[in-house]
Residue frames as a rotation matrix with the C-alpha (Angstrom) as fourth column:
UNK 1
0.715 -0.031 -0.698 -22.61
0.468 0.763 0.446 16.50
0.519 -0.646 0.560 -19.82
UNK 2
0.636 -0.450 0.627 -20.71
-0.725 -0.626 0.287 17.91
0.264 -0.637 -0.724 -16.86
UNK 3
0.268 -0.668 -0.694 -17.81
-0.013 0.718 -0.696 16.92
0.963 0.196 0.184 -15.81
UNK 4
0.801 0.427 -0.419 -17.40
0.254 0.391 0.885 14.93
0.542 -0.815 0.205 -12.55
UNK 5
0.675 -0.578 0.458 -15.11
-0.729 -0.619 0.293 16.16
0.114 -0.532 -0.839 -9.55
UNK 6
-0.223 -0.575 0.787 -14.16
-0.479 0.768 0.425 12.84
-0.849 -0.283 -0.446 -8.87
UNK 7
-0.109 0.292 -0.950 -13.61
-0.944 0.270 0.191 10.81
0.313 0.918 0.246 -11.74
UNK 8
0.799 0.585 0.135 -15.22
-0.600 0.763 0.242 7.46
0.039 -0.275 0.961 -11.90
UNK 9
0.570 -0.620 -0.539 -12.95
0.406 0.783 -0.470 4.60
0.714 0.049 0.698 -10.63
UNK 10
-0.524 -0.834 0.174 -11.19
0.311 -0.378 -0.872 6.87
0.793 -0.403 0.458 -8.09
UNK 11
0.472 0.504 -0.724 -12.01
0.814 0.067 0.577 7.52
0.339 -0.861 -0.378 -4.42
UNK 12
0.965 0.258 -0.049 -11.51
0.219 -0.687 0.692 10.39
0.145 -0.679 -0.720 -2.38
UNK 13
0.337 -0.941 0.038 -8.14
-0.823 -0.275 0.497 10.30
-0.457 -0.198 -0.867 -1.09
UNK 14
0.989 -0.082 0.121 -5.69
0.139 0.771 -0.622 8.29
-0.042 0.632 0.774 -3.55
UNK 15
0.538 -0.821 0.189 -2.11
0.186 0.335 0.924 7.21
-0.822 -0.462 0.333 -2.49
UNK 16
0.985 -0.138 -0.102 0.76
-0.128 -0.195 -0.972 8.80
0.115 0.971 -0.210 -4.21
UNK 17
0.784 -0.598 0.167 3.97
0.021 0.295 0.955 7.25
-0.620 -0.746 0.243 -3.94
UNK 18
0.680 -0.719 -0.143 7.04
-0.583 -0.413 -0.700 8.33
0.444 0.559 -0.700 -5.16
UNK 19
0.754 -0.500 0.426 9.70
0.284 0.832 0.476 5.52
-0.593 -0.238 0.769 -5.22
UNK 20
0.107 -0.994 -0.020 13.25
-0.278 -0.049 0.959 5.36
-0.955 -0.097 -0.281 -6.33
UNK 21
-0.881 -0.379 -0.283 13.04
-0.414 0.328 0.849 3.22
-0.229 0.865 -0.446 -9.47
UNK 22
-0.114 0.993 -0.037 9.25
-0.842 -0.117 -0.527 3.39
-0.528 -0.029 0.849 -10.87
UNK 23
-0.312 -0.010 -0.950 9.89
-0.553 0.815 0.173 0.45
0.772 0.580 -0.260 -13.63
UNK 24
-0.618 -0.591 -0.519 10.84
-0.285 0.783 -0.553 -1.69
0.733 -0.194 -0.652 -11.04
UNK 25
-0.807 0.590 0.037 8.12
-0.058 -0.017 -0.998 -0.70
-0.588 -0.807 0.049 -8.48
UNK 26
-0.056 0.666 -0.744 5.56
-0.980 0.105 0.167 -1.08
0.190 0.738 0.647 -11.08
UNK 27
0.127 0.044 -0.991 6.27
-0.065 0.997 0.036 -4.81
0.990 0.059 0.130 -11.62
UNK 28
-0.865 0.075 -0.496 7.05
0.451 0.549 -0.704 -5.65
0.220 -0.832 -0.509 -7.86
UNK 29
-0.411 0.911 0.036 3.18
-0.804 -0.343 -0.485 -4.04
-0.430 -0.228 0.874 -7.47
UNK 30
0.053 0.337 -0.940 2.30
-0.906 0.411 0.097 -6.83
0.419 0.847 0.327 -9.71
UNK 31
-0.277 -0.283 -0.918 3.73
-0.109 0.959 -0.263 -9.32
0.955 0.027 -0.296 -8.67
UNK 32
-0.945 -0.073 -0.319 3.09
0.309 0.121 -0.943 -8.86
0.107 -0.990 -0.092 -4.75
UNK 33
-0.661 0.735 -0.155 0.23
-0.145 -0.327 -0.934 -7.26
-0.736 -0.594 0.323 -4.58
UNK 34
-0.418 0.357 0.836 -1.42
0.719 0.692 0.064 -8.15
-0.556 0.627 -0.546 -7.91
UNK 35
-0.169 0.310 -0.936 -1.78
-0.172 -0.944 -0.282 -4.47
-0.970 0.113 0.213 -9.36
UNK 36
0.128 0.221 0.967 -2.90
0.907 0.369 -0.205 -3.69
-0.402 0.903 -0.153 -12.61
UNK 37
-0.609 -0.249 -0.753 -1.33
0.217 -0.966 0.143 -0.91
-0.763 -0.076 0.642 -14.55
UNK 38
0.487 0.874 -0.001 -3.70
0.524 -0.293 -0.800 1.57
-0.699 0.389 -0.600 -15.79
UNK 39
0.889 -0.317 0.329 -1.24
0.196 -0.385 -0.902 3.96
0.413 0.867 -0.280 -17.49
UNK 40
-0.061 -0.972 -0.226 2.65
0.672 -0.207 0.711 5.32
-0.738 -0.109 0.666 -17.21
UNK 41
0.941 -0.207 0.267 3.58
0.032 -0.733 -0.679 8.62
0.336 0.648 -0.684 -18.62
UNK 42
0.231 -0.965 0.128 7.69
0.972 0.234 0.008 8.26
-0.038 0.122 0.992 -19.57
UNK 43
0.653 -0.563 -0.506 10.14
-0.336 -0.814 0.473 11.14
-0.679 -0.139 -0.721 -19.15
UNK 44
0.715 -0.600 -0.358 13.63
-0.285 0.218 -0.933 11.26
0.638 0.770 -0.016 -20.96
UNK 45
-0.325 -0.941 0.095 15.74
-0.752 0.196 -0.629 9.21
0.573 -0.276 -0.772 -19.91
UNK 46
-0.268 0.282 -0.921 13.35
0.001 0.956 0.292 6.59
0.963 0.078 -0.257 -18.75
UNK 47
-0.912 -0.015 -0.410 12.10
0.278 0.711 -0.646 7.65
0.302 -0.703 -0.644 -16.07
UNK 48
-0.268 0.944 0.192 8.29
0.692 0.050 0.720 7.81
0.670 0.326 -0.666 -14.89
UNK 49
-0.884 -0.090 0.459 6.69
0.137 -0.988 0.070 10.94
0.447 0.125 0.886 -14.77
UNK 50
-0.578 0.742 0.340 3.55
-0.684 -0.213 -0.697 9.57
-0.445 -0.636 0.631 -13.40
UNK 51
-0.778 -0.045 -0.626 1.71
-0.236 0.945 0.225 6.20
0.582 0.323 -0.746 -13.32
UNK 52
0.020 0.999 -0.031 -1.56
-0.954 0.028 0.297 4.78
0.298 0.024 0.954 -12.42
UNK 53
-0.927 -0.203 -0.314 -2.10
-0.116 0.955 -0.273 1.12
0.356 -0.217 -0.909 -10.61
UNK 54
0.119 0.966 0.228 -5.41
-0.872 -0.008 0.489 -0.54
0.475 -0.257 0.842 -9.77
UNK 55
-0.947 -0.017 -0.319 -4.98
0.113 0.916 -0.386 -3.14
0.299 -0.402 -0.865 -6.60
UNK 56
-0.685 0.714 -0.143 -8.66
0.723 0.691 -0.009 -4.30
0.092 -0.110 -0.990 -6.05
UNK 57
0.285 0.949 0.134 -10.91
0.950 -0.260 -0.173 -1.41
-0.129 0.177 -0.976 -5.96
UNK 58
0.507 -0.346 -0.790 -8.26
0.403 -0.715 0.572 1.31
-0.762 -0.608 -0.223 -5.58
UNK 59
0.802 -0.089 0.591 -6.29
0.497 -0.451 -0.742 3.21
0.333 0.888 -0.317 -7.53
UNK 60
0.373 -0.655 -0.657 -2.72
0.561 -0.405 0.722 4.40
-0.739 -0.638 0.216 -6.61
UNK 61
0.711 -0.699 -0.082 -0.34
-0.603 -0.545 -0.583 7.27
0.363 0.464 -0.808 -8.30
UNK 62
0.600 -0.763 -0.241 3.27
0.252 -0.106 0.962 6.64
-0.759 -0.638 0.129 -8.15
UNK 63
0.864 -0.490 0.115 6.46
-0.211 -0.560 -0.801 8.45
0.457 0.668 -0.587 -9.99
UNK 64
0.348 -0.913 -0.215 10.08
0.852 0.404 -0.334 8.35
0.392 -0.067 0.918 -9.75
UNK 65
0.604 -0.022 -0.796 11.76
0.469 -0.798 0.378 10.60
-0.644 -0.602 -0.472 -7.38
UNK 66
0.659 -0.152 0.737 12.43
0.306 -0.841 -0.447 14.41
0.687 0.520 -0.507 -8.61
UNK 67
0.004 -0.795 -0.607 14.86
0.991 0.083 -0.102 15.67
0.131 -0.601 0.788 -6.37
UNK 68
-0.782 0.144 0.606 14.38
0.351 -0.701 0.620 18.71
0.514 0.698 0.498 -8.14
UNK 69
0.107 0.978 0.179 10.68
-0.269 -0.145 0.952 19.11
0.957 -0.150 0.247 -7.53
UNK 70
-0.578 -0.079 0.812 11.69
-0.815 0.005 -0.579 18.29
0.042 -0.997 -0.067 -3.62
UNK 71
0.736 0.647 -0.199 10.00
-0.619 0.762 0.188 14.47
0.274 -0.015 0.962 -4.30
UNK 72
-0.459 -0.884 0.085 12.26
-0.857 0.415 -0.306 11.99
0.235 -0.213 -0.948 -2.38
UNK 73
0.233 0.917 -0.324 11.44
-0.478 0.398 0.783 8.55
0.847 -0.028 0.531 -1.43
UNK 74
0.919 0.320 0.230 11.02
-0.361 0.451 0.816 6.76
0.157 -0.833 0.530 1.58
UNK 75
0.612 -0.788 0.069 14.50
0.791 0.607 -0.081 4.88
0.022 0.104 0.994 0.66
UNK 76
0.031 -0.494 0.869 16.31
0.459 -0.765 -0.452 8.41
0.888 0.413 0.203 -0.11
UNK 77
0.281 0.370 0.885 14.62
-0.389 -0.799 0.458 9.99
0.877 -0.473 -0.081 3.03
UNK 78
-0.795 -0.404 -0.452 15.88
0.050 0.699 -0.714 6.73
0.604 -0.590 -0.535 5.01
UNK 79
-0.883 0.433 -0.182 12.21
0.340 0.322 -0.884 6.20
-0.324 -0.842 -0.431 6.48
UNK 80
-0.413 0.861 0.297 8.31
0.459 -0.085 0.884 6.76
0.787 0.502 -0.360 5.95
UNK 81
-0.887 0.344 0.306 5.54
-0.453 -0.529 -0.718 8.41
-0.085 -0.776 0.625 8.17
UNK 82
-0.039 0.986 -0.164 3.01
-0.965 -0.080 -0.249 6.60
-0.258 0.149 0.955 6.15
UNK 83
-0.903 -0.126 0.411 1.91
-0.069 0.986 0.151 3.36
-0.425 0.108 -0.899 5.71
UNK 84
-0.309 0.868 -0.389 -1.00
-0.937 -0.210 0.278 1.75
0.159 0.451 0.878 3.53
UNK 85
-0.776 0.395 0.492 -3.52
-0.049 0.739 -0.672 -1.02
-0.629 -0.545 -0.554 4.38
UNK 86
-0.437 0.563 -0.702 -5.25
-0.746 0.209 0.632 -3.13
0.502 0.800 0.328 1.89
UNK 87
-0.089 0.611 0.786 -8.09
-0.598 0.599 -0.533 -5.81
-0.797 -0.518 0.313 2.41
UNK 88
-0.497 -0.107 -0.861 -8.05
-0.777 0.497 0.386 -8.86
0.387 0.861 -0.330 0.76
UNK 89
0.574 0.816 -0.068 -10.33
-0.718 0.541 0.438 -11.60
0.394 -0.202 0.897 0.97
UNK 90
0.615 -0.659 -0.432 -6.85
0.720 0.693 -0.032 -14.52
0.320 -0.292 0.901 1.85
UNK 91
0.729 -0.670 0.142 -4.73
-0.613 -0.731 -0.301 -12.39
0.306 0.132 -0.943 3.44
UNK 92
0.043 -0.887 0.459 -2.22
0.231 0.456 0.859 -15.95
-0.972 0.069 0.225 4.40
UNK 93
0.471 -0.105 0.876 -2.21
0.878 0.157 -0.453 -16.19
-0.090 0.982 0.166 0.16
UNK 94
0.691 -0.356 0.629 -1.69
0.278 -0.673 -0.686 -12.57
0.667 0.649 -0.366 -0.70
UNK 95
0.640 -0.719 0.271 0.82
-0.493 -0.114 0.863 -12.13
-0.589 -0.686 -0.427 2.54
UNK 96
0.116 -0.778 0.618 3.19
0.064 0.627 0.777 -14.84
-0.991 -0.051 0.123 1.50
UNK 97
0.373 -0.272 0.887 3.33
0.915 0.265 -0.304 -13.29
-0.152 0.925 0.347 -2.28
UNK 98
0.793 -0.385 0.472 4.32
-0.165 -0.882 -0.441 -10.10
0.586 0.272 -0.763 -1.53
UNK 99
0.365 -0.848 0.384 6.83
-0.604 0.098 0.791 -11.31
-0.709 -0.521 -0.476 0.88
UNK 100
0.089 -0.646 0.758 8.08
0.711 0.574 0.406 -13.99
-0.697 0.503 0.510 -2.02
UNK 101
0.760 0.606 0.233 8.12
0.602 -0.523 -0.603 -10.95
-0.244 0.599 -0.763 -4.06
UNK 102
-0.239 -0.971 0.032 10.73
0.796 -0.215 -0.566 -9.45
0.556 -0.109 0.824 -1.96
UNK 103
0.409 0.447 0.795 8.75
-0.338 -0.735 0.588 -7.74
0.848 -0.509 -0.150 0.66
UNK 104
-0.712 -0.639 -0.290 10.61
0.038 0.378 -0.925 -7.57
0.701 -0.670 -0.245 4.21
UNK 105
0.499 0.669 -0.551 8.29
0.604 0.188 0.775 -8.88
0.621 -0.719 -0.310 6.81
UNK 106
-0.538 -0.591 0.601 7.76
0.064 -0.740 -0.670 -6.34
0.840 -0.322 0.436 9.57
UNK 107
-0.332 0.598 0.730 4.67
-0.810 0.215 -0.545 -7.68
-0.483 -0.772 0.413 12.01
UNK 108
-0.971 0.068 -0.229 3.84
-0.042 0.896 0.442 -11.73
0.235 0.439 -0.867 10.91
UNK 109
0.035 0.995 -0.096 0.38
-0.176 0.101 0.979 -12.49
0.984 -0.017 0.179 10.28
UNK 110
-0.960 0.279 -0.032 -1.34
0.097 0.223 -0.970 -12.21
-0.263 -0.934 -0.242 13.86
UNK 111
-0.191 0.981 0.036 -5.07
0.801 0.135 0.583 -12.19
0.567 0.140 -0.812 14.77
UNK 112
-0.672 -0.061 0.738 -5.89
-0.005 -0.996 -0.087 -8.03
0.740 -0.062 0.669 15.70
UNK 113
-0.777 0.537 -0.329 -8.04
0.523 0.260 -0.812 -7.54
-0.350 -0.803 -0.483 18.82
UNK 114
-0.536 0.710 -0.457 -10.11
-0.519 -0.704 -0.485 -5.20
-0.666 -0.023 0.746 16.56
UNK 115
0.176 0.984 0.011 -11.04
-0.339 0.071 -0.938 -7.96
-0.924 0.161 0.347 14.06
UNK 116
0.608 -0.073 -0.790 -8.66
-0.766 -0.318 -0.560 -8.09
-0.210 0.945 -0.249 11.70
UNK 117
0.375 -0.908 0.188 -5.76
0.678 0.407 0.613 -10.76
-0.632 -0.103 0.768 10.99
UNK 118
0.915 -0.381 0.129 -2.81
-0.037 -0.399 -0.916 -8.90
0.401 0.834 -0.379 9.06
UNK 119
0.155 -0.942 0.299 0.80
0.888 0.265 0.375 -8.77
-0.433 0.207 0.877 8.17
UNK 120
0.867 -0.476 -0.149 3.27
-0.448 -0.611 -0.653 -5.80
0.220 0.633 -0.742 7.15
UNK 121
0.398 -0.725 0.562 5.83
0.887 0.460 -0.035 -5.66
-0.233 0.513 0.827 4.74
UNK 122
0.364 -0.102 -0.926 8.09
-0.287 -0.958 -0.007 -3.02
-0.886 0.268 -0.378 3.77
UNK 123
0.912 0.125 0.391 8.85
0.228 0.637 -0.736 -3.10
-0.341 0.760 0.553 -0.17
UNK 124
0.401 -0.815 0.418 11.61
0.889 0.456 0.037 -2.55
-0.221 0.357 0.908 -1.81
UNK 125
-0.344 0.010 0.939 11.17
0.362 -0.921 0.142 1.22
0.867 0.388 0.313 -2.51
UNK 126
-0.972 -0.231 -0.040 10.54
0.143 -0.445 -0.884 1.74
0.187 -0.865 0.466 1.61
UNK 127
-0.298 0.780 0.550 7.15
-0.890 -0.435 0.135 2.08
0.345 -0.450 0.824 1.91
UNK 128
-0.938 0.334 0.091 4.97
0.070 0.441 -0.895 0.06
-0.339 -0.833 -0.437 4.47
UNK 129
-0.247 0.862 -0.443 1.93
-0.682 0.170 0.711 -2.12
0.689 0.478 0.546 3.51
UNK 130
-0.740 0.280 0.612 -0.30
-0.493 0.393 -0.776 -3.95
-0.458 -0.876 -0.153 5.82
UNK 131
-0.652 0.499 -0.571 -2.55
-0.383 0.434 0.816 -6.78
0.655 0.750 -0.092 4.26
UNK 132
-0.767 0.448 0.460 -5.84
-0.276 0.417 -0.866 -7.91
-0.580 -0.791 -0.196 6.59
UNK 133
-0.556 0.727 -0.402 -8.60
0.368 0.649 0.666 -9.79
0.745 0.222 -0.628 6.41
UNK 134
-0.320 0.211 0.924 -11.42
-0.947 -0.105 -0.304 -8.88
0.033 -0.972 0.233 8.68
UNK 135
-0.837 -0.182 -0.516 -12.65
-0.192 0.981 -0.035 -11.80
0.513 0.070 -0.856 10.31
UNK 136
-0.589 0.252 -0.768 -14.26
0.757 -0.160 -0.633 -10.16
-0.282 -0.954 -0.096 13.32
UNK 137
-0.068 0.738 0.671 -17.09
0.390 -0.600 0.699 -8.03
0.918 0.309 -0.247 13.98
UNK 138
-0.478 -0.027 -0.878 -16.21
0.835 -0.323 -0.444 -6.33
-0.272 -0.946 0.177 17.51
UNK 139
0.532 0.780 0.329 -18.87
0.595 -0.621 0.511 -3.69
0.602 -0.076 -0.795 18.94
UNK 140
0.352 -0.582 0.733 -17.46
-0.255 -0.813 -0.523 -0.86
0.900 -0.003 -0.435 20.26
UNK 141
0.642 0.082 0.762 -17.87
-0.764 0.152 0.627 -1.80
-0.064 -0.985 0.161 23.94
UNK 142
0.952 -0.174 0.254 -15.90
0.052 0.904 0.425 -4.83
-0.303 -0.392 0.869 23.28
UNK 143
0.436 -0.772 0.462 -13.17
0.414 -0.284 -0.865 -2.98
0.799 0.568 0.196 20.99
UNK 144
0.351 -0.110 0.930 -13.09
-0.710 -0.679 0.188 -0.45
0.611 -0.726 -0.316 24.00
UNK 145
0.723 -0.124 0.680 -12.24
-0.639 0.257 0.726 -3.54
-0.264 -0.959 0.106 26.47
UNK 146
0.729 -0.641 0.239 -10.25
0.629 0.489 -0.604 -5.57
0.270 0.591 0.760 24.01
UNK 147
0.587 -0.453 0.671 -8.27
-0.198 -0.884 -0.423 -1.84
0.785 0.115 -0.609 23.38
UNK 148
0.470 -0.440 0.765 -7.35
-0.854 -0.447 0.268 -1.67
0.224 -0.779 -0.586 27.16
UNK 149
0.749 -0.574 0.331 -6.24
0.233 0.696 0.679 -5.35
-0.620 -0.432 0.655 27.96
UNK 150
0.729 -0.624 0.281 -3.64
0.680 0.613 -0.403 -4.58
0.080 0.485 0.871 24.97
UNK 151
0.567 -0.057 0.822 -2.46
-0.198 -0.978 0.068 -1.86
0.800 -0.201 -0.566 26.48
UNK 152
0.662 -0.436 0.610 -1.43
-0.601 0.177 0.779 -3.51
-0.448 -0.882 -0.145 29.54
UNK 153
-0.322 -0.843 -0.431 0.71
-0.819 0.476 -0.319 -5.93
0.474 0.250 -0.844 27.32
């Protein structure tokens, strides 16, 4: 049996996020977003060396920042470039548990001219999550005219 490039349960491109205090991001993944941890490989001194999370079909990485190894996080770096965007079937429900979680609202649930409703939150460890629902099916032609009225504000 050959072994597969991609291993089963994982998808092309898979978020790695290096955060400040993995323990703690671990469980606020839980709790807000309902992750499930797959594994955690400990370091000395307690801190994680590299960690596994399954939120609904995905699979993230995150680790505690290395300084060392030039890994800093969002919180360290005082800002992100990146943001992730999950789909959830309720996105009022799973909004308002990552924000009782201790996520800081950053765009309140709205309804998206492309289709979507969503909400972002930044967590506690700086990074930037967007939860949607689609709702909408919009053909291009109507995305394309939708696109420009929000443009004008």
């Amino acid at each position: 049996m050959s072994v597969k490039p991609i291993p089963d349960g994982y998808h092309s491109v898979t978020p790695y996020l290096t955060v400040g205090n993995a323990v703690e991001a671990i469980a606020f993944y839980q709790r807000a977003l309902g992750a499930e941890e797959l594994f955690r490989l400990e370091m000395d001194g307690g801190k994680i060396g590299h960690a596994e999370l399954k939120i609904g079909d995905s699979i993230i990485m995150l680790a505690d920042e290395f300084p060392e190894m030039g890994n800093a996080s969002p919180t360290t770096l005082n800002g992100t470039s990146v943001s992730l965007m999950i789909y959830v079937d309720h996105v009022g429900t799973h909004f308002a548990e990552a924000l009782a979680a201790g996520g800081e609202e950053l765009q309140p649930l709205t309804d998206q001219f492309y289709g979507d409703r969503s909400g972002t939150f930044r967590d506690p460890f700086g990074h930037v999550w967007t939860l949607a629902t689609h709702v909408e099916d919009v053909p291009e032609e109507e995305l394309k005219r939708r696109m420009e009225e929000f443009a004008k504000g």
